[in-house]
MMTF fields as JSON, N, C-alpha, C and O atoms, coordinates in Angstrom:
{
  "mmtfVersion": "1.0.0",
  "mmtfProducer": "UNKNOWN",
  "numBonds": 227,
  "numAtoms": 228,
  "numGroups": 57,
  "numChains": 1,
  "numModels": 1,
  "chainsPerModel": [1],
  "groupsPerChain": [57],
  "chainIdList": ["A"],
  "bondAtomList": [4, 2, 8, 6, 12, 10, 16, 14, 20, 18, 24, 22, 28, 26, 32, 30, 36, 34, 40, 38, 44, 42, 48, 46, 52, 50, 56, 54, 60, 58, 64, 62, 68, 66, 72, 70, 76, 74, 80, 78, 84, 82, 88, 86, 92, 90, 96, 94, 100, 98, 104, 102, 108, 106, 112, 110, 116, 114, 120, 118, 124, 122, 128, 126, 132, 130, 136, 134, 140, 138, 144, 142, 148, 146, 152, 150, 156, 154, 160, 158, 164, 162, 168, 166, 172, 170, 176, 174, 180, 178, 184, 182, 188, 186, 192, 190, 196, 194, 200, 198, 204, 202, 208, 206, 212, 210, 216, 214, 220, 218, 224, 222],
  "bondOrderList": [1, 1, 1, 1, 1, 1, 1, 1, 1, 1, 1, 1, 1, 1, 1, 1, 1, 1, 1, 1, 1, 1, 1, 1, 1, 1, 1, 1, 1, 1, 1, 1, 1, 1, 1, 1, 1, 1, 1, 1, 1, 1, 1, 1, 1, 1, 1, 1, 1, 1, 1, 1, 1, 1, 1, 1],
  "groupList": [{"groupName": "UNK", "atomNameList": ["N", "CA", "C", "O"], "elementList": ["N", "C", "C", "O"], "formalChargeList": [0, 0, 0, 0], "bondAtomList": [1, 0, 2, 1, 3, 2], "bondOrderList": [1, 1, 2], "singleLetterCode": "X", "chemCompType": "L-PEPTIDE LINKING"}],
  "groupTypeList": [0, 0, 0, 0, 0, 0, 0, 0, 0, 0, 0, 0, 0, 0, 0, 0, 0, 0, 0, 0, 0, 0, 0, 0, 0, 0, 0, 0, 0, 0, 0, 0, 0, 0, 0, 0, 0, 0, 0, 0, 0, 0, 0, 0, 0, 0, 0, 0, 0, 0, 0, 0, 0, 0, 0, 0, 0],
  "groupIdList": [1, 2, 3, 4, 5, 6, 7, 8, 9, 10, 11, 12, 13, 14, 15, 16, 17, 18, 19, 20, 21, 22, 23, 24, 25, 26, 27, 28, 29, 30, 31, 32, 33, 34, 35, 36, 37, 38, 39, 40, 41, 42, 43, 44, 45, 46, 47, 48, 49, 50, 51, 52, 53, 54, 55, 56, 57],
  "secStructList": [7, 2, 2, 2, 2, 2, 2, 2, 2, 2, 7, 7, 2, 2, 2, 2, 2, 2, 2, 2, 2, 2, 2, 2, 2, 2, 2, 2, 2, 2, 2, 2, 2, 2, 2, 2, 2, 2, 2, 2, 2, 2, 2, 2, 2, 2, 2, 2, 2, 2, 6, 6, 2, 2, 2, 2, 7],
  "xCoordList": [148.644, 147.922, 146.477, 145.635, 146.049, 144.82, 144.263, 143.207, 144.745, 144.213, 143.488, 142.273, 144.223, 144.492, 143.101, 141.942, 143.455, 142.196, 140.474, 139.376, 141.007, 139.025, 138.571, 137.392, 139.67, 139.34, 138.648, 137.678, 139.229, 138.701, 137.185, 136.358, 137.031, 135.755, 134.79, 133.762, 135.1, 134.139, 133.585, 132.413, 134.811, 134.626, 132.63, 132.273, 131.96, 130.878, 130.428, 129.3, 131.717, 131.435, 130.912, 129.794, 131.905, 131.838, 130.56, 130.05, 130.191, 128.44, 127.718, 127.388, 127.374, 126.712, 126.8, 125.716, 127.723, 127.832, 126.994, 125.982, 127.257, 126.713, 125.067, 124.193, 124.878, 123.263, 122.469, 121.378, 123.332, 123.085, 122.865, 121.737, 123.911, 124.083, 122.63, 121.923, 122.545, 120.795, 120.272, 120.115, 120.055, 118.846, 118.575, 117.528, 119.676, 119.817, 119.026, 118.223, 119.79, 119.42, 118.238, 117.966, 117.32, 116.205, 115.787, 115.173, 115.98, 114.933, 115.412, 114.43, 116.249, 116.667, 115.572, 114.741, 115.532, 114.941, 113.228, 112.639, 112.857, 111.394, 111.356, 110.381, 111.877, 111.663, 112.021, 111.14, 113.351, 113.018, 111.329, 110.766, 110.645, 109.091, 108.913, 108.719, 108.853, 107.24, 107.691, 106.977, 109.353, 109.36, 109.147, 109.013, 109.036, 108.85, 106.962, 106.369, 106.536, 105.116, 104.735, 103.74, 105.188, 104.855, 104.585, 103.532, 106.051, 106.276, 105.92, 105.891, 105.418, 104.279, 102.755, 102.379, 102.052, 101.221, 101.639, 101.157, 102.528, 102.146, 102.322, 101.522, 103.215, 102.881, 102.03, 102.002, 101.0, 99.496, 98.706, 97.597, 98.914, 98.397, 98.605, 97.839, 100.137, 100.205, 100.068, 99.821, 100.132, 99.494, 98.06, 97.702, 96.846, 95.847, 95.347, 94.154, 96.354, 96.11, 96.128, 95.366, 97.504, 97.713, 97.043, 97.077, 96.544, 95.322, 93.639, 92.721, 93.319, 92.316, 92.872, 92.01, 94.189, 94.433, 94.673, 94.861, 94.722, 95.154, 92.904, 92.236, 92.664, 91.092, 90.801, 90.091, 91.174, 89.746, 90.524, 89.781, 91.877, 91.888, 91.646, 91.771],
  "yCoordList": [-107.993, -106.933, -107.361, -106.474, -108.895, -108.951, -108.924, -108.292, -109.695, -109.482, -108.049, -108.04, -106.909, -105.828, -105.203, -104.928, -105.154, -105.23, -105.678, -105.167, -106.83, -107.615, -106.933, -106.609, -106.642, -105.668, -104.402, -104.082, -103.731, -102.71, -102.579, -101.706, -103.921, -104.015, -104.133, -103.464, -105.379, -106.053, -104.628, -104.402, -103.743, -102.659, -101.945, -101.519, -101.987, -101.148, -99.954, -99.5, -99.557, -98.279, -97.061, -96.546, -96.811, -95.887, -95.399, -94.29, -96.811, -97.339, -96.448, -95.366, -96.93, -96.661, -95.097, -94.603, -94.351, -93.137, -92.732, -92.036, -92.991, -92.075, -92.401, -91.536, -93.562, -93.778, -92.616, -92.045, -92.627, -91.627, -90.351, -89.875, -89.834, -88.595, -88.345, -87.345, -89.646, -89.089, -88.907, -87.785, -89.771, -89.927, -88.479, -88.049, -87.312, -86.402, -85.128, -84.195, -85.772, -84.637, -84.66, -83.538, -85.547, -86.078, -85.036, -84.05, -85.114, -84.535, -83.202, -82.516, -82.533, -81.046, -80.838, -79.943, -81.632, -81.077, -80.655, -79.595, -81.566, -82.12, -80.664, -79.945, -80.403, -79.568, -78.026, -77.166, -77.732, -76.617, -76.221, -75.258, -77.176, -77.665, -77.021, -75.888, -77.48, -77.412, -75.528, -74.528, -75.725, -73.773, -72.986, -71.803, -73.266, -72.45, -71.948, -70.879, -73.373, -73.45, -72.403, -71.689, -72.354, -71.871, -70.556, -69.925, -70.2, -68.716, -68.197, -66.975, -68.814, -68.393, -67.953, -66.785, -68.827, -68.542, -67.453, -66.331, -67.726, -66.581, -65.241, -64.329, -65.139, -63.308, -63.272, -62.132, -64.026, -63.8, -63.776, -63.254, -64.06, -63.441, -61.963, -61.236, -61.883, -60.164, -59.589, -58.395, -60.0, -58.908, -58.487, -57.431, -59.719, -59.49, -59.033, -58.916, -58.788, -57.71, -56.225, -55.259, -56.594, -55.102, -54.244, -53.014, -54.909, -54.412, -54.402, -54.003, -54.792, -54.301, -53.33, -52.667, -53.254, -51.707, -50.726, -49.721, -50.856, -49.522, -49.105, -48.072, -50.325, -50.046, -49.419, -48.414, -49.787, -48.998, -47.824, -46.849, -47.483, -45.917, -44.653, -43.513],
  "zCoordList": [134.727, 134.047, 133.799, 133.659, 133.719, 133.136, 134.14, 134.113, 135.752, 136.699, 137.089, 137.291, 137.183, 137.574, 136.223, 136.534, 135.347, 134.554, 134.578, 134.361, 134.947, 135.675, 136.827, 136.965, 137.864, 138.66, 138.617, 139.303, 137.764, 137.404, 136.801, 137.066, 135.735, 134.953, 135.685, 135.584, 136.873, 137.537, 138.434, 138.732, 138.766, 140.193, 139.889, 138.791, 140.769, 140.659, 141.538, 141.736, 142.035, 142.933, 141.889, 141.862, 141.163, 140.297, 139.641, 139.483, 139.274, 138.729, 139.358, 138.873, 140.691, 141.752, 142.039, 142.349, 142.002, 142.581, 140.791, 140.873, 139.921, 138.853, 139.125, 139.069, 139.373, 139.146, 140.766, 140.755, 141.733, 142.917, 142.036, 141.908, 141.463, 140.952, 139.964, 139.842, 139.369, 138.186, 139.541, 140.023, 140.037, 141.013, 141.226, 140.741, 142.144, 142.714, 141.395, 141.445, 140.41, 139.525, 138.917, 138.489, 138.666, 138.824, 139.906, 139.499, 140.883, 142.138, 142.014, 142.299, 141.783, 141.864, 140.506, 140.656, 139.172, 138.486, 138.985, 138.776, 139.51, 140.052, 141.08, 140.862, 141.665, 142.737, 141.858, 141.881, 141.092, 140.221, 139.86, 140.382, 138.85, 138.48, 138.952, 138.512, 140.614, 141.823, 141.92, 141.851, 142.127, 142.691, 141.55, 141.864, 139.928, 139.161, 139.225, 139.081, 139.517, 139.401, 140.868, 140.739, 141.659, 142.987, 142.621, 142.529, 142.385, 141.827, 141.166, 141.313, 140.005, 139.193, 139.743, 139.642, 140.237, 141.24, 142.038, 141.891, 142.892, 143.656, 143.047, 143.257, 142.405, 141.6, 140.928, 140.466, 140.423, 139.996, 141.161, 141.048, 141.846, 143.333, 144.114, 144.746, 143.722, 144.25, 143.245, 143.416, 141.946, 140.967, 140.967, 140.444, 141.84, 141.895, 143.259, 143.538, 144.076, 145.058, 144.454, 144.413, 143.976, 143.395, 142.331, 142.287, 141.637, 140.85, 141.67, 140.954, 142.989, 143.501, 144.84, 145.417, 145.291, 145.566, 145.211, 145.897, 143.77, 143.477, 142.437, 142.409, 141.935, 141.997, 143.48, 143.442, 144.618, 145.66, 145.563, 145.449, 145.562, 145.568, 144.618, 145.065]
}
């Protein structure tokens, strides 16, 4: 049993897949950012089309 125990403690797969998993979520957050920021921009862009087409008509 104690054997079977150290095994387990020592094991660092498990480790490893969680520190992958921040990593990932880390970058999904980072990239949410960039597409909120994008999107923002750009509909202040077609809003400022759209307010000088409907000025020339």
């Amino acid at each position: 049993m104690k054997k079977w125990l150290g095994r387990i403690v020592s094991d660092e797969r498990g480790a490893t897949a969680v520190e992958y998993g921040l990593i990932i979520s880390l970058v999904v957050l980072a990239m949410l950012a960039a597409l909120t920021n994008v999107a923002n921009s750009t509909t202040g862009m077609w809003n400022n089309v759209s307010d000088n087409v409907s000025e020339s008509s």
